[in-house]
C-alpha positions in Angstrom: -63.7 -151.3 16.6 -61.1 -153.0 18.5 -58.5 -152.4 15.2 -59.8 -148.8 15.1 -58.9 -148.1 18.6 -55.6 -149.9 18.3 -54.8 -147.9 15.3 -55.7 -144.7 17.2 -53.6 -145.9 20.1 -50.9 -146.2 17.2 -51.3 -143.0 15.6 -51.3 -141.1 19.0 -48.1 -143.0 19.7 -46.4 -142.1 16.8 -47.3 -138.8 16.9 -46.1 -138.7 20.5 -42.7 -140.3 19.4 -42.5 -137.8 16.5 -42.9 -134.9 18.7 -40.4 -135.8 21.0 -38.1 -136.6 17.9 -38.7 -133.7 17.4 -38.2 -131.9 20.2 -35.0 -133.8 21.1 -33.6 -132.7 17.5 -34.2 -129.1 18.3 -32.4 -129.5 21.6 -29.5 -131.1 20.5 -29.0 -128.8 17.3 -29.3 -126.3 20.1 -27.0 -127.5 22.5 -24.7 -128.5 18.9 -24.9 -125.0 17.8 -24.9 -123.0 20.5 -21.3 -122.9 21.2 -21.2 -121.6 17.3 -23.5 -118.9 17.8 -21.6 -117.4 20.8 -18.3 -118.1 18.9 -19.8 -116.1 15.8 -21.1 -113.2 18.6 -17.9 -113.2 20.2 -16.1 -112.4 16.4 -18.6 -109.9 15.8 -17.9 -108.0 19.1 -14.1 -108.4 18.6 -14.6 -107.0 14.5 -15.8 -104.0 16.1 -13.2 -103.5 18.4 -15.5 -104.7 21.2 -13.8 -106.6 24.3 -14.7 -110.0 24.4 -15.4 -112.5 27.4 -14.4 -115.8 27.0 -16.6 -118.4 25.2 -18.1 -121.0 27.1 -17.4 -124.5 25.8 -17.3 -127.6 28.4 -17.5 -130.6 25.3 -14.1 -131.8 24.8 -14.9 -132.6 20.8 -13.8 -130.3 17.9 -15.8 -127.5 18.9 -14.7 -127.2 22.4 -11.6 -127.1 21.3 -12.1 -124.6 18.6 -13.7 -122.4 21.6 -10.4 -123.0 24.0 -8.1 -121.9 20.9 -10.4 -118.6 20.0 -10.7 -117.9 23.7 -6.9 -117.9 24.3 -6.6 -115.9 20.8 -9.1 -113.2 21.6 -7.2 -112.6 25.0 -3.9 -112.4 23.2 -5.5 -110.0 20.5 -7.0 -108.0 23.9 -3.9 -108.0 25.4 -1.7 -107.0 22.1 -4.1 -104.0 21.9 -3.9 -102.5 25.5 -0.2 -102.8 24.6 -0.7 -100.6 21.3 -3.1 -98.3 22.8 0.0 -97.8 25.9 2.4 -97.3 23.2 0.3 -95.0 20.9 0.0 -92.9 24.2 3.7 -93.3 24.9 4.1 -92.3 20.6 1.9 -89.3 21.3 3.5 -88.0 24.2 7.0 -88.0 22.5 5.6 -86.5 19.5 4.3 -83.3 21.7 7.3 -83.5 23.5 9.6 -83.6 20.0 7.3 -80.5 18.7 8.3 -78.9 21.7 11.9 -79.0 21.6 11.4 -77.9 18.1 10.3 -75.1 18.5 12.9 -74.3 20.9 15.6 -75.2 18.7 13.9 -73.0 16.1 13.6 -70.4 18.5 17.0 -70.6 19.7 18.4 -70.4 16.1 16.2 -67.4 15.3 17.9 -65.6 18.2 21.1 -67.1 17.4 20.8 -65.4 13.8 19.2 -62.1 15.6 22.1 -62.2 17.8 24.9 -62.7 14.9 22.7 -60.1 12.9 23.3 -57.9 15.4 26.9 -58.2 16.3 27.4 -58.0 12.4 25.6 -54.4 12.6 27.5 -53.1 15.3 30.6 -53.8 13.9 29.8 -52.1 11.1 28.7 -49.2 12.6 31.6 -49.1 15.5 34.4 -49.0 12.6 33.3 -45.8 10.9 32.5 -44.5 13.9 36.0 -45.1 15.9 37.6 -44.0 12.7 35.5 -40.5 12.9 36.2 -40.6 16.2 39.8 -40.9 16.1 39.9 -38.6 13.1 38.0 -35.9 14.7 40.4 -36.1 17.6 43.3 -35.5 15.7 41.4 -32.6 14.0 40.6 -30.8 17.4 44.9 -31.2 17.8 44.9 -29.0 13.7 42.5 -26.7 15.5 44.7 -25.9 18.2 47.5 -25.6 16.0 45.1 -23.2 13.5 43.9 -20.9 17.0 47.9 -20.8 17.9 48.5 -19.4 14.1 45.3 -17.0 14.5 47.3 -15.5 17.5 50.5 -15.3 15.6 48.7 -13.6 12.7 47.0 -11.7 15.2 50.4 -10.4 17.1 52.4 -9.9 13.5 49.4 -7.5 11.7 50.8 -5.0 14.0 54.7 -5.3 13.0 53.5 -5.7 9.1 54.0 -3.0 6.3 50.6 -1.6 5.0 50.8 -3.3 1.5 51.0 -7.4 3.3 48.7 -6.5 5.8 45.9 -5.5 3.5 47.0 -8.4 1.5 46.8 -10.6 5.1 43.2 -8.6 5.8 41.6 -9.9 2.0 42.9 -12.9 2.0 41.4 -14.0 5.4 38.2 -12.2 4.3 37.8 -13.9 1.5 38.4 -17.6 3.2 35.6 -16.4 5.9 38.5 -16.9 8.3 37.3 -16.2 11.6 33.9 -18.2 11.0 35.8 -20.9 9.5 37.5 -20.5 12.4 34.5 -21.0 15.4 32.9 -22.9 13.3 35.1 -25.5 12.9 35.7 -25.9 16.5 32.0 -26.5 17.0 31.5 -29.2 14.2 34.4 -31.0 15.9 32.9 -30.8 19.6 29.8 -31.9 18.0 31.1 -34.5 15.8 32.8 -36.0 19.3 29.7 -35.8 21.2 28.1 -37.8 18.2 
C-alpha cells in the first residue's frame, strides 16, 4: 500500500512536472516566436502598401537585431514613398501645367497661320484691286477727253457739208455713241466706288 501510494505520489509528480514542461515550452516558443509573427505581420502590412509601426524587439540575440534592421528599413521604405507620392504630385502638376502651355502654343500657331492666311488674302485681293483702281482713274481722265470730243463733234456738225455729216450721224449711230457715252461714265463711277 505504502509502494502504491508512493507510486501515485510519483505519477502525480511527474505529471505535474510534465505539465509545467509543458507549459514553460509553450511560453518560451511564444515569447521565441513572437517577435517573428509581428515581423511577418509587419511585411504583410508593408506588401500591401500599409504603413507600418515599428516592431517591438527588446532581446539583443539575432532576432532583435533582425527587428532593429527591418524596423529602420521599413521607415526608410516609408519615408522613400512619401517622397514619391510628393514628387508624383509635383510630376502631375507639371504635366497639367505642360498640357496647358500646349495648348496655347497650339493656339497661338493656329492664329499665327490664320493671321499669315489672312495677310496672304488681302494682298491678293488689294493688288488687283489698286491696279482697277488706278486703271479706272486713268479711264475717268479718256472720259473727259471723249465728253471734250463729243463737244467738238457737237460744235463742227454745224460747219460740216451734208455728205460727212450724215456720214458723222451713221457712224456714231451705229457705235451707240451717246449710250456708250453715259454709260461709260457710270461703270467708271461705279467701278471707283467698288
Amino acid at each position: 500500500l505504502f509502494r502504491n501510494k508512493i507510486l501515485m505520489w510519483i505519477l502525480l509528480l511527474a505529471s505535474g512536472m510534465a505539465v509545467l514542461v509543458v507549459w514553460l515550452t509553450f511560453a518560451i516558443s511564444k515569447w521565441i516566436t513572437r517577435p517573428v509573427t509581428d515581423l511577418v505581420k509587419a511585411v504583410e502590412a508593408m506588401r500591401a502598401g500599409e504603413w507600418v509601426q515599428p516592431v517591438q524587439a527588446a532581446s539583443k540575440t539575432e532576432m532583435g537585431y533582425l527587428v532593429r534592421r527591418f524596423n529602420d528599413m521599413a521607415l526608410s521604405v516609408q519615408a522613400t514613398k512619401r517622397t514619391l507620392e510628393t514628387k508624383l504630385g509635383e510630376l502631375a502638376q507639371a504635366h497639367e501645367a505642360l498640357t496647358q502651355t500646349q495648348g496655347q502654343l497650339v493656339q497661338s500657331a493656329k492664329m499665327s497661320s490664320l493671321g499669315q492666311l489672312v495677310a496672304g488674302v488681302a494682298h491678293e485681293l488689294n493688288n488687283p484691286i489698286a491696279f482697277i483702281y488706278s486703271n479706272m482713274s486713268q479711264m475717268r481722265m479718256y472720259l473727259k477727253n471723249l465728253e471734250r470730243l463729243d463737244a467738238l463733234l457737237q460744235d463742227a456738225r454745224g460747219h460740216l457739208d451734208d455728205d460727212v455729216r450724215a456720214r458723222l450721224e451713221r457712224g456714231l449711230e451705229e457705235i451707240e455713241w451717246d449710250y456708250v457715252r453715259k454709260d461709260m461714265s457710270e461703270i467708271v463711277r461705279s467701278c471707283l466706288e467698288g
